[in-house]
N, C-alpha and C positions, 0 to 999 in steps of 0.2 A: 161586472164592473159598472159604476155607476159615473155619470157624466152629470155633475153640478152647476146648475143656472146662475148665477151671482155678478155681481158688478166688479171684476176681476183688480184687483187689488196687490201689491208686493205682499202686505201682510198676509189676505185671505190665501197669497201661493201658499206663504209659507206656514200657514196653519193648517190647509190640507194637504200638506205635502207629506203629516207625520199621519194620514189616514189612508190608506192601502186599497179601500176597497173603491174608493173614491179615483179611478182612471182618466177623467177628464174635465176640465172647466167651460162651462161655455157662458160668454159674456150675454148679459143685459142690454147694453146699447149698441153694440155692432157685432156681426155674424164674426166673431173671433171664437177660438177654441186655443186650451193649453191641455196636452197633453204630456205627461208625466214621464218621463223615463223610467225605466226596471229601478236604479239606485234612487228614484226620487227625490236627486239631490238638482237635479235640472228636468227640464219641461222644453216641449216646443210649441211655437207660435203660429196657428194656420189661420187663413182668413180665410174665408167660403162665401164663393161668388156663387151667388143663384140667380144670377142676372137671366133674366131670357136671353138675350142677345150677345152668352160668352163665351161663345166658338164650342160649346159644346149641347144645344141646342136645349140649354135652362137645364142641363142636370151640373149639379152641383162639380167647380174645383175647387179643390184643395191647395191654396197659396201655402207655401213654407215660409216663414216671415223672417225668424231665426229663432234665436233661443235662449231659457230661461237659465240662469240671471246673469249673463253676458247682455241679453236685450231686456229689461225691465218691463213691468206694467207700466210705470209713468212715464216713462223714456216714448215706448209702443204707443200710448195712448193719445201721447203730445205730437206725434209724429201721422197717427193715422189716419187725422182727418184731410189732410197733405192728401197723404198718399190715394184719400177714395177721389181727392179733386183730380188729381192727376188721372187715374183710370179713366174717371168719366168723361174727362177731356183727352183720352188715349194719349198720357204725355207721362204714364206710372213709370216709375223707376223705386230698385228696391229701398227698404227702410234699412236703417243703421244707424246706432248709438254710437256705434265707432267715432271717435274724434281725432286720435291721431295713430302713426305707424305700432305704438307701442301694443296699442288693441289688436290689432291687426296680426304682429307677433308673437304674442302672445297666446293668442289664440290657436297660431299655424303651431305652434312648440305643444298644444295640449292636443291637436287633434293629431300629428304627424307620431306623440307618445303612443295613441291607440289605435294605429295603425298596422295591423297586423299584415297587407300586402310588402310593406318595407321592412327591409333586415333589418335586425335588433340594432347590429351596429352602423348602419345607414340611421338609424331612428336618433343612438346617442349623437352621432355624428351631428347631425341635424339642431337637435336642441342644442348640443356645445355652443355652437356657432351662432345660432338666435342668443342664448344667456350672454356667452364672451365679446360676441363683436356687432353684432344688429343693435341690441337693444341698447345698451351702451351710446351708440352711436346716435341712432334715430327714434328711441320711445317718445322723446318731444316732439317731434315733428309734427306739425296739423297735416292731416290729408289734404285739405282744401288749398290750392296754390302751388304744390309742389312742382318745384322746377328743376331741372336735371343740374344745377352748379350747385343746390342741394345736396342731391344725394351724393355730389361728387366731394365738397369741403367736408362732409361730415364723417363720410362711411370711406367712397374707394380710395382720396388721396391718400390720407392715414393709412390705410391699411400697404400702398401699394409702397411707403416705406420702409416698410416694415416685413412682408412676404413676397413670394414667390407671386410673379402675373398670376401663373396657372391655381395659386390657391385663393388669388382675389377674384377673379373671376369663378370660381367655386362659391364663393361666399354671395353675390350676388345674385348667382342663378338660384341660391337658399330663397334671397329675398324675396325674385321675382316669383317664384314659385309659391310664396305664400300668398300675395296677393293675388296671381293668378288662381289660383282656388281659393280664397275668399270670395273671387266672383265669380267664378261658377256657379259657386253654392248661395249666392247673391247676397253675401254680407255684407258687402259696401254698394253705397249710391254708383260710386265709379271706381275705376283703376287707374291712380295716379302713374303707376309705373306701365303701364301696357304699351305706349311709345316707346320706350328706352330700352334700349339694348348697348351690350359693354360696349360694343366697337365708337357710340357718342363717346366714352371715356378713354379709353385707351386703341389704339390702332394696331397697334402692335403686333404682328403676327405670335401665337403663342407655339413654340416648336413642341414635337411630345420629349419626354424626358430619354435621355438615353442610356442605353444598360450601361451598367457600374459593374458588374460581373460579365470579363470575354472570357472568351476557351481559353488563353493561358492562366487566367487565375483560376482554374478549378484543378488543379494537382496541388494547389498550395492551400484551397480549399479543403481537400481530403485531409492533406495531413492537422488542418485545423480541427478538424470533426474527430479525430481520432482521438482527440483529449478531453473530448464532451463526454458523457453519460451514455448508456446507448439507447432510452428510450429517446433522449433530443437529437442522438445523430439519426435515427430514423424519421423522425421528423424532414431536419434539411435533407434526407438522402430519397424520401418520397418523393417530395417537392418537389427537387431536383431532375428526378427522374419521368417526372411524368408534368412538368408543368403545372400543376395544380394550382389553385389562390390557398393563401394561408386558412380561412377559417375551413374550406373543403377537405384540408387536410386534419389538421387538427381535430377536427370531428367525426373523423372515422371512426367506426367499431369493428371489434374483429368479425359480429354477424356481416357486415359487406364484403366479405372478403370470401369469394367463390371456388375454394379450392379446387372442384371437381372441373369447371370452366374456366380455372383459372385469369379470372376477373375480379377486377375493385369496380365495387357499384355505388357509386359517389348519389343517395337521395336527392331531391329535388327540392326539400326545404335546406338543403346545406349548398346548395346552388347560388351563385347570385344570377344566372340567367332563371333560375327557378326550370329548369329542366334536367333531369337523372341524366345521369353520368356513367358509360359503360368503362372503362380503361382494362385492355387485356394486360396482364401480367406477363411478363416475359419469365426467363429462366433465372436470372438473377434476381428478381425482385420475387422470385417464389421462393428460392431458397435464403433472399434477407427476410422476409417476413415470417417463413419457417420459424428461424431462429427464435425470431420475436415473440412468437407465439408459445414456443414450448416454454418461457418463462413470464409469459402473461400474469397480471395481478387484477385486470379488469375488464369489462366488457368493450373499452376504450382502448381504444390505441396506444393513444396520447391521454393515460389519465390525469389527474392532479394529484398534488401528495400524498391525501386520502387513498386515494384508488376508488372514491365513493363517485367523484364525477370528473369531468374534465377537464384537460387542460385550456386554461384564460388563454384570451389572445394577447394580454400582456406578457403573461411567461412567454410563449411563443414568439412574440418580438423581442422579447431579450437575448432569445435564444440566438438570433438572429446577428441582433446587437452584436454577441460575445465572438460570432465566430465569423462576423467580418470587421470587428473593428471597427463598428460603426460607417463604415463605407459606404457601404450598400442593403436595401432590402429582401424582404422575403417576396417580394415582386421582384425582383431582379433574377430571381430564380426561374420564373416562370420565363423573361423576357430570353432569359439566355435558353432553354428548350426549346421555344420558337422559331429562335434565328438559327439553332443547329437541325430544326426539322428543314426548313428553308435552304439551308447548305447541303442538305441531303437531295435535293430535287423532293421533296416530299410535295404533293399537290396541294395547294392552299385550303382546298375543303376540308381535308382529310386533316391538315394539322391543326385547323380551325377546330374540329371533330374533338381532335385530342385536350387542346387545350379550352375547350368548352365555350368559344366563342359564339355570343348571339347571332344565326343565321337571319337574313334579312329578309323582309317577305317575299321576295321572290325566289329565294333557294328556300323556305320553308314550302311555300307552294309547289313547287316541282322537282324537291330532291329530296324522296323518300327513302334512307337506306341508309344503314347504320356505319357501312364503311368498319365492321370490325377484324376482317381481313387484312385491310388495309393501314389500319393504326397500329394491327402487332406487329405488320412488316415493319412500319416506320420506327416505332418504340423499339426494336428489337436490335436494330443500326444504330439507332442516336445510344442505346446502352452498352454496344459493343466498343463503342468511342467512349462513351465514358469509362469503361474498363481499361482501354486506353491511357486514359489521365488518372488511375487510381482506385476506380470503383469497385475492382474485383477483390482487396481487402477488406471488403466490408463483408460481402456475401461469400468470396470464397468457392464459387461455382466456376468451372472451365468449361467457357461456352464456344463451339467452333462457328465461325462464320459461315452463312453463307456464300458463293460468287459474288452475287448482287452488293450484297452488302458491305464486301469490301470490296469493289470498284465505287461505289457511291462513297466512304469514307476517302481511297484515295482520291479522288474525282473532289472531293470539298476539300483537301488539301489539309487533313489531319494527320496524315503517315509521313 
């Protein structure tokens, strides 16, 4: 790969940018360098200090300046005689073209697109929000001068007419979050928003949302399901039964499913903790998934119409939609497992365990142990109550109790 000497130019990028063999530019009047990306379609900007005196005793660093053509040669070039004054008067601060929020945005919506640590749908979520209501609101904004009655006439009061607190304040944790890595990765001079936080705007305490799904609407639930399809009553009847998040579910295949260990092993890229999921199957959920299985069309649970791939998390929220009447979520399914593992005396680790809740670093650091003993005992009560309310039309299995487990149901007050 060759590395080209030249007085670095917009044009000269973009004339070697269609030559391959050509990996890097290096200028003529200042220790700058552009290096090429793989698509060639952008470059980045380093500057190299060979100062004797720059903390790494005259071997060369490499500054990251930013990047091509978000940062210009003319833009870079008008900007960095600035910036060698500043150094050498130890007063540097980074370079950027940026002029107002819309750069800024814009930018966090293309880098958050190719971010493969964030879920796909955290990724769409994310860009919605920047197109529909960020840039909308703030692309004009100059960086320079902003002041928090700003950000509050343009972006929160609007919106705080119109949504829920808890989704306004979603929307601005989007925003701070862009700026916040923007400077990390040192693409602005400064961060106009690094002061402000929502409680300047609103005071408000934000409560968490409360289930829309108790224990007496799940026998009105079953006979709701009963009129569905039976791959979408397995759907709500999974969920249901184990807590799950909808895309965890949704994305199962029948290879996860452990007949001989009688375990569902939920991956770790269908995770949102990004951590594998062990869930023992009980006797009812072995024999509804039985069923499911002897007439299978796909290596998906939950296929789509096809049977070629899966099912959208659209369909699956209609599904949703249809058999609460719009009332309630398919989080609401989860929240109602929770509170009935809770009613059971179930231990907080252990149903944390089930419903796959992010441990905090100090039970990551000192509690090593899968608790899978302990989640079948728990799963195995919380489904004898739902057979209770209805569940055992589905599966069709006559599961005898425990002792244990029915003083724990009488004891929560379901008999």
């Amino acid at each position: 790969m060759i590395t080209k000497r030249l007085r670095i130019t917009d044009r000269a990028i973009k004339r070697h940018a269609s030559e391959p063999a050509i990996a890097r530019l290096r200028d003529e009047r200042y220790c700058v360098e552009l290096r090429f990306f793989k698509n060639r379609q952008q470059a980045a900007w380093y500057l190299i200090d060979k100062r004797r005196h720059n903390g790494r005793e005259g071997r060369a660093v490499w500054e990251k300046l930013g990047t091509w053509p978000q940062l210009t040669a003319e833009a870079l070039f008008s900007l960095l005689p600035v910036k060698l004054a500043r150094r050498a008067t130890q007063t540097d601060a980074p370079l950027s073209s940026w002029q107002t929020f819309g750069d800024c945005l814009t930018w966090y919506s293309e880098h958050v697109s190719h971010n493969r640590q964030v879920a796909r749908t955290r990724r769409n979520t994310v860009q919605s929000v920047i197109r529909t209501h960020l840039l909308p609101a703030l692309a004009e904004l100059p960086l320079e001068g902003v002041k928090k009655h700003h950000i509050k006439d343009r972006l929160l009061w609007p919106l705080q007419r119109r949504y829920k607190l808890r989704t306004v304040k979603s929307y601005f944790a989007i925003l701070k979050a862009a700026f916040t890595q923007a400077s990390k990765e040192e693409l602005l001079t400064h961060n106009p928003l690094a002061a402000m936080v929502f409680a300047d705007f609103i005071r408000i305490p934000i409560k968490a949302n409360e289930g829309r799904l108790l224990p007496q609407d799940v026998p009105a639930l079953f006979n709701k399901v009963t009129e569905i399809n039976p791959e979408d009553q397995l759907l709500v009847l999974l969920q249901l039964a184990h807590g799950t998040r909808i895309s965890e579910t949704r994305l199962a295949k029948w290879a996860h499913i452990d007949w001989t260990l009688q375990h569902w092993r939920i991956p770790a890229k269908n995770t949102k903790t990004g951590e594998a999921l062990i869930l023992p199957l009980t006797e009812q959920m072995l024999a509804l998934l039985e069923r499911h299985h002897a007439r299978r069309r796909s290596p998906w649970i939950f296929p789509n119409k096809t049977g070629r791939g899966v099912m959208s998390r659209d369909t699956a929220n209609s599904i949703y939609q249809h058999v609460s009447g719009k009332a309630w979520t398919s989080h609401h399914c989860r929240k109602l497992a929770r509170s009935r593992l809770a009613d059971l005396g179930v231990d907080k680790f252990v149903a944390d365990r089930i419903i796959n809740h992010k441990l905090s670093n100090l039970d990551t650091a000192y509690i090593h142990t899968t608790t899978e003993n302990l989640k079948r005992e728990a799963l195995a009560t919380y489904h004898a109550w739902l057979d209770e309310q209805g569940f055992f039309i589905f599966h069709e299995k006559i599961v005898g109790r425990s002792k244990k487990q029915q003083q724990a149901i009488i004891a929560a007050g379901w008999l």
